[in-house]
C-alpha positions as CSV (number, residue, x, y, z in Angstrom):
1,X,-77.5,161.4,65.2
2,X,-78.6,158.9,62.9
3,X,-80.3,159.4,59.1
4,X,-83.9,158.6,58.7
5,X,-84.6,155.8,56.6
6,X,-86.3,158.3,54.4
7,X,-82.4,158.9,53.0
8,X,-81.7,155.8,51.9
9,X,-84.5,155.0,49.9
10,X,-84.0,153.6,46.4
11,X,-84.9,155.2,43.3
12,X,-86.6,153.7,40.3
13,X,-83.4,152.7,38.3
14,X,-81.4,151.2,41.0
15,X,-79.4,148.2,40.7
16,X,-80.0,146.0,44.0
17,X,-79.7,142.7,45.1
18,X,-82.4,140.6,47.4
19,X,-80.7,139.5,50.5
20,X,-82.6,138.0,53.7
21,X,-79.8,138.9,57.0
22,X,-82.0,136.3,58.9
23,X,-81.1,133.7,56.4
24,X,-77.5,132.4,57.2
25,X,-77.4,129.4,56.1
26,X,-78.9,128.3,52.1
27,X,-81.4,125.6,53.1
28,X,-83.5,127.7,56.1
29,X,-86.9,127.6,54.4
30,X,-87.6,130.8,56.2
31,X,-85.1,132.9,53.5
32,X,-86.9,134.9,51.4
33,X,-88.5,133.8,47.7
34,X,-85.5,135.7,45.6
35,X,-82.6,135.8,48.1
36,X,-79.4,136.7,46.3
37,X,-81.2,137.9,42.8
38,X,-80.1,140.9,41.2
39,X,-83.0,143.2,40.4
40,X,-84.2,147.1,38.7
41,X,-85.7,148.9,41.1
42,X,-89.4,149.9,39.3
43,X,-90.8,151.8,41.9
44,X,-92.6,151.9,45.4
45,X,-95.9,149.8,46.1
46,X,-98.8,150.8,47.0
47,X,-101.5,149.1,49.1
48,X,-103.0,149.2,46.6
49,X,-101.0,146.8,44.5
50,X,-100.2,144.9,47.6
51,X,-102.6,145.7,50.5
52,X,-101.7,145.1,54.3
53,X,-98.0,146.4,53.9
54,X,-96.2,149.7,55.2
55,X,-96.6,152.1,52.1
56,X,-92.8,153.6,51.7
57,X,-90.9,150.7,53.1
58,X,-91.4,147.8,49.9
59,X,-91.0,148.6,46.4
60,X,-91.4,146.7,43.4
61,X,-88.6,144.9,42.0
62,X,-88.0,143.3,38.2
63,X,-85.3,140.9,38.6
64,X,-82.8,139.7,35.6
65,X,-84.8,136.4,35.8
66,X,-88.0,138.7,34.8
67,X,-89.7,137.9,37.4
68,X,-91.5,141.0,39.6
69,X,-91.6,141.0,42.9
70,X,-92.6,143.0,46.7
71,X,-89.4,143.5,48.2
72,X,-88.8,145.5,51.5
73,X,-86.3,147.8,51.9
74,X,-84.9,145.7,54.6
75,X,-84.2,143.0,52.2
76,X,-82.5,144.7,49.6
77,X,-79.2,146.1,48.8
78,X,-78.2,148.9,46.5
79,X,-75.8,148.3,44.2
80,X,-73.5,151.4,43.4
């Protein structure tokens, strides 16, 4: 039986790294803005801060360029 995706939320305080699985090779201009970036994990959005996406599912991300960013869970992974 498998987990809900519920489990394997990240926290606020996780190390993760953007990755697009779609994207195979580097020049597809449909990869994701911040593919490969190493990012903190700040917290979830809200529709609020972000409207028309699936509350629970994209967080918001500070990368160690500094820049913030919407990232769904999909698209990230956490770094242990």
């Amino acid at each position: 039986m498998s987990k809900p995706l519920q489990s394997h939320l990240p926290i606020p305080g996780d190390l993760i790294q953007i990755w697009d699985h779609m994207a195979v090779r580097n020049d597809d201009p449909l990869r994701i803005n911040g593919h490969g970036l190493h990012g903190i994990v700040i917290g979830e959005t809200t529709k609020k801060q972000k409207p028309g996406i699936e509350e629970g599912n994209v967080f918001r991300i500070l990368t160690m360029e500094g820049e913030h960013m919407h990232v769904h869970i999909h698209n990230m992974k956490v770094i242990k």
